[in-house]
C-alpha positions in Angstrom: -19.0 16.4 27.2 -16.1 14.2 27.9 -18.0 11.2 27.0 -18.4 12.9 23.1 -14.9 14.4 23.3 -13.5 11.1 23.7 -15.6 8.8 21.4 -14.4 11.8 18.5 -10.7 11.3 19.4 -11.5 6.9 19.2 -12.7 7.7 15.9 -10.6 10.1 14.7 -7.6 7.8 15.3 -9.0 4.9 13.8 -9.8 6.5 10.9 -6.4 7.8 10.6 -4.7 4.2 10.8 -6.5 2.8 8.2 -5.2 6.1 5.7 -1.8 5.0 6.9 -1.8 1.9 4.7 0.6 2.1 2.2 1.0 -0.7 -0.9 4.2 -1.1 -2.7 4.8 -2.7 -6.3 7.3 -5.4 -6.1 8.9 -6.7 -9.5 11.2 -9.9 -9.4 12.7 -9.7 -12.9 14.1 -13.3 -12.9 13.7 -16.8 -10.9 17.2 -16.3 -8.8 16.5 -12.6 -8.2 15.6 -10.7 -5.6 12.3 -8.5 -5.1 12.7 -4.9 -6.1 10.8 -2.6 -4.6 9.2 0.3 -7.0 10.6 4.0 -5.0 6.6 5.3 -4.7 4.5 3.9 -2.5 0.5 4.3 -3.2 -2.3 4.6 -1.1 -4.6 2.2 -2.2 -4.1 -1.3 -3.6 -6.1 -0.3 -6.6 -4.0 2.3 -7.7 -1.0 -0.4 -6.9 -2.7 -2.9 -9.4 -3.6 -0.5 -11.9 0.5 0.5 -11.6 0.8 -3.1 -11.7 -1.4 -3.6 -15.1 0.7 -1.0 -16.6 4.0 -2.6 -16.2 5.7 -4.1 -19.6 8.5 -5.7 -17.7 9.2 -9.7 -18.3 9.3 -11.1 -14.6 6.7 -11.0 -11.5 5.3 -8.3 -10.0 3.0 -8.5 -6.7 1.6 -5.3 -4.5 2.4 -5.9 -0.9 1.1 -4.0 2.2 4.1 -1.9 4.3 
C-alpha cells in the first residue's frame, strides 16, 4: 500500500511541474530597445506563437519560457 501511495504522489508531482510552465511574448520594438514583456502569460508555447502570429507591431517578438 505504501509502495502505490508513493509512486501516485511521484507522479502526481511530476505531472504538476510540467503544467507549471509558463511562456511569455516578448516584443523588442526597435534595435536599441529593451524586451517588453506582454502582462499575460500562456500555458503553452502554441498558444504563445499563435499570440505571436497575431501581432501587427514593426519590431521582434520571441516566446520565452519563465
Amino acid at each position: 500500500m505504501k509502495k502505490l501511495f508513493l509512486c501516485t504522489s511521484i507522479i502526481l508531482t511530476l505531472n504538476i511541474s510540467a503544467f507549471e510552465r509558463t511562456w511569455f511574448l516578448e516584443v523588442k520594438t526597435c534595435l536599441a530597445c529593451d524586451w517588453v514583456q506582454y502582462s499575460e502569460p500562456f500555458r503553452l508555447r502554441e498558444q504563445c506563437e499563435m499570440a505571436r502570429g497575431g501581432l501587427f507591431i514593426e519590431g521582434l517578438t520571441k516566446c520565452t519560457e519563465g
